[in-house]
N, C-alpha and C positions, 0 to 999 in steps of 0.2 A: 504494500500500500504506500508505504513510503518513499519508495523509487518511483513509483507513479505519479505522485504530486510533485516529487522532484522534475521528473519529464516535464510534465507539462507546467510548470513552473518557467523547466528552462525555453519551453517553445514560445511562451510570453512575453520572457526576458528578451529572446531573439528578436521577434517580431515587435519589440516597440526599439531596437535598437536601428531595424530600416529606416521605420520615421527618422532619424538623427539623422541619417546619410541623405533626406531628400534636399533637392536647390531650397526651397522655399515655397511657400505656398502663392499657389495662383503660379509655377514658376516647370518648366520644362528644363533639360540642358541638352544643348545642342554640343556635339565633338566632334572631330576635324582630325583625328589620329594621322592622316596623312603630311596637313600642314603646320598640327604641333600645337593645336590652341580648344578650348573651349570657353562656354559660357550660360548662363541660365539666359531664360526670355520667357517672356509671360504665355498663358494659356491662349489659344485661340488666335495667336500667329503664325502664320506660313511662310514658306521658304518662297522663294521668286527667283527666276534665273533671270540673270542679267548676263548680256554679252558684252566684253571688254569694260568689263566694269570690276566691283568689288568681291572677291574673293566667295563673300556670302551676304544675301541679304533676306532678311525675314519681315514682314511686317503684319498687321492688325490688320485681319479679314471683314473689319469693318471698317475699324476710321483706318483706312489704307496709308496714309499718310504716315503713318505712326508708325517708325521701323526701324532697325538696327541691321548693321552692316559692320561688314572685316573687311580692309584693305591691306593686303600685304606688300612689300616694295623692297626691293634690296638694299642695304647700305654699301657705301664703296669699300671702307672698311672693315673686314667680319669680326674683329676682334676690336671695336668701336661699340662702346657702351652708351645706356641714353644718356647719363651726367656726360660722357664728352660730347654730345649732338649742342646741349645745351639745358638750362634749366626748364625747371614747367613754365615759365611763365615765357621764356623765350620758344620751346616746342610748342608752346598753344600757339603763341603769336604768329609764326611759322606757318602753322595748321590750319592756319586759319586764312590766311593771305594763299595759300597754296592749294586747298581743298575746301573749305565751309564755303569760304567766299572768293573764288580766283577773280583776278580783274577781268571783264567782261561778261561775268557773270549777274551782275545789276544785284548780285547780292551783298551785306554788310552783315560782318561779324563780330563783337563784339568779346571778349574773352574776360568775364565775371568772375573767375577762379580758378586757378592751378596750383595743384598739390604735389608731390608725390611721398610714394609709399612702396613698403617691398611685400613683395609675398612669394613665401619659398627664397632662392637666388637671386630671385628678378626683380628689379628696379620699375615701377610701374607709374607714368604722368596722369593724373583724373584731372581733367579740364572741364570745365562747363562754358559756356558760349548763349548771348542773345544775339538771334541770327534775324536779320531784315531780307525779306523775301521783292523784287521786284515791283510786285503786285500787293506789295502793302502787307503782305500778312507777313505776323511775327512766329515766329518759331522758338522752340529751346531744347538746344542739342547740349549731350553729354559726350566726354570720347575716352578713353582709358588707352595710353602707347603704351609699347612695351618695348623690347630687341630679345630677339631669342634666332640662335644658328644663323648669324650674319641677317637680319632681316625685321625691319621696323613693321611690327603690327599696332593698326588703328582699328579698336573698336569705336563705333558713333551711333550712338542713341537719341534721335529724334522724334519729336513730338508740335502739335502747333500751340502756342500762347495758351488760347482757349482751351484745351485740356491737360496744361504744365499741374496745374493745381490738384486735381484728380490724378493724374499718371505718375508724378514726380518722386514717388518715393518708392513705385516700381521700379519705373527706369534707372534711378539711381543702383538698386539690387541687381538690375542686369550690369550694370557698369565696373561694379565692385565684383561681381562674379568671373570677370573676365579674365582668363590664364591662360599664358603661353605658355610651352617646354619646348 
C-alpha cells in the first residue's frame, strides 16, 4: 500500500514539475535548431513566409499587424563580440537608422530605451523604439540583438500604438524569451 501512494505521489510530483518547464502562459516556443536560436510568442500566431526577407516571421491571425521576426546577418569579424559592435544605446541607434526606419522609408524611429543583459554566455541588447509610420500611425517595437557563431541576431517585436497598452507586457515576455546558441 505504501509503495502505491509512493507511485502515485511521484506521478504528481512529475506532472506538476512540466508546468515549470512551460514558456509562459498565453505563450508557445518557436526553435530554429538549424540557425541556433529560439523564443516564446503568444497563442494564436502564425508563421508567414516571407521571400528575401527575415529569417522568420510570425504574426496575430487577427490584428495581422502584430508580429515578431529574426533577422540574421553576418559580422565581418566572427570573433567580434556585441560590446565591441558598440553599446545598447549606440546598437539601437544603428538599428534603427539601418532597419526600423532606413532613409526613404518615410518612417521615424525613435529609441526610448537600451539595456543590456547576459543570459547563459551571451551578451544580449533589449531596445524598445516609438516608431512613426508614413501614414501617420504610431507603432511600438521591441528588439532583443545578440552574436552567436560569427552572426548578429535581431529579434523585433511589433505592435500599433492603439494596442501597446493591452499587448505590452506580452510582447515584452516574447523579447526577454529570446536565445541564441
Amino acid at each position: 500500500m505504501f509503495k502505491r501512494i509512493l507511485a502515485i505521489a511521484l506521478v504528481c510530483f512529475s506532472l506538476s514539475l512540466t508546468g515549470c518547464v512551460s514558456v509562459g502562459v498565453g505563450l508557445n516556443s518557436f526553435v530554429d535548431t538549424a540557425d541556433g536560436y529560439e523564443f516564446a510568442y503568444p497563442n494564436g500566431w502564425t508563421q508567414v513566409s516571407v521571400s528575401n526577407g527575415p529569417d522568420t516571421v510570425l504574426h496575430d491571425m487577427i490584428e495581422q499587424s502584430e508580429n515578431v521576426s529574426v533577422v540574421i546577418n553576418p559580422i565581418s569579424n566572427p570573433s567580434q563580440t556585441l560590446s565591441d559592435i558598440g553599446s545598447p544605446t549606440e546598437v539601437g541607434y544603428t538599428l534603427s537608422k539601418k532597419a526600423i526606419a532606413p532613409e526613404g522609408s518615410g518612417r521615424t524611429a525613435e529609441l526610448i530605451s537600451a539595456e543590456s543583459y547576459t543570459k547563459g554566455s551571451n551578451l544580449y541588447y533589449w531596445l524598445e523604439y516609438a516608431v512613426q509610420l508614413p501614414n501617420d500611425q504610431k507603432r511600438h517595437d521591441f528588439a532583443s540583438v545578440a552574436i552567436s557563431r560569427g552572426k548578429l541576431f535581431t529579434l523585433n517585436v511589433s505592435t500599433t500604438e492603439k494596442r501597446w497598452q493591452k499587448a505590452h507586457q506580452l510582447l515584452e515576455q516574447v523579447v526577454q524569451s529570446f536565445n541564441v546558441y
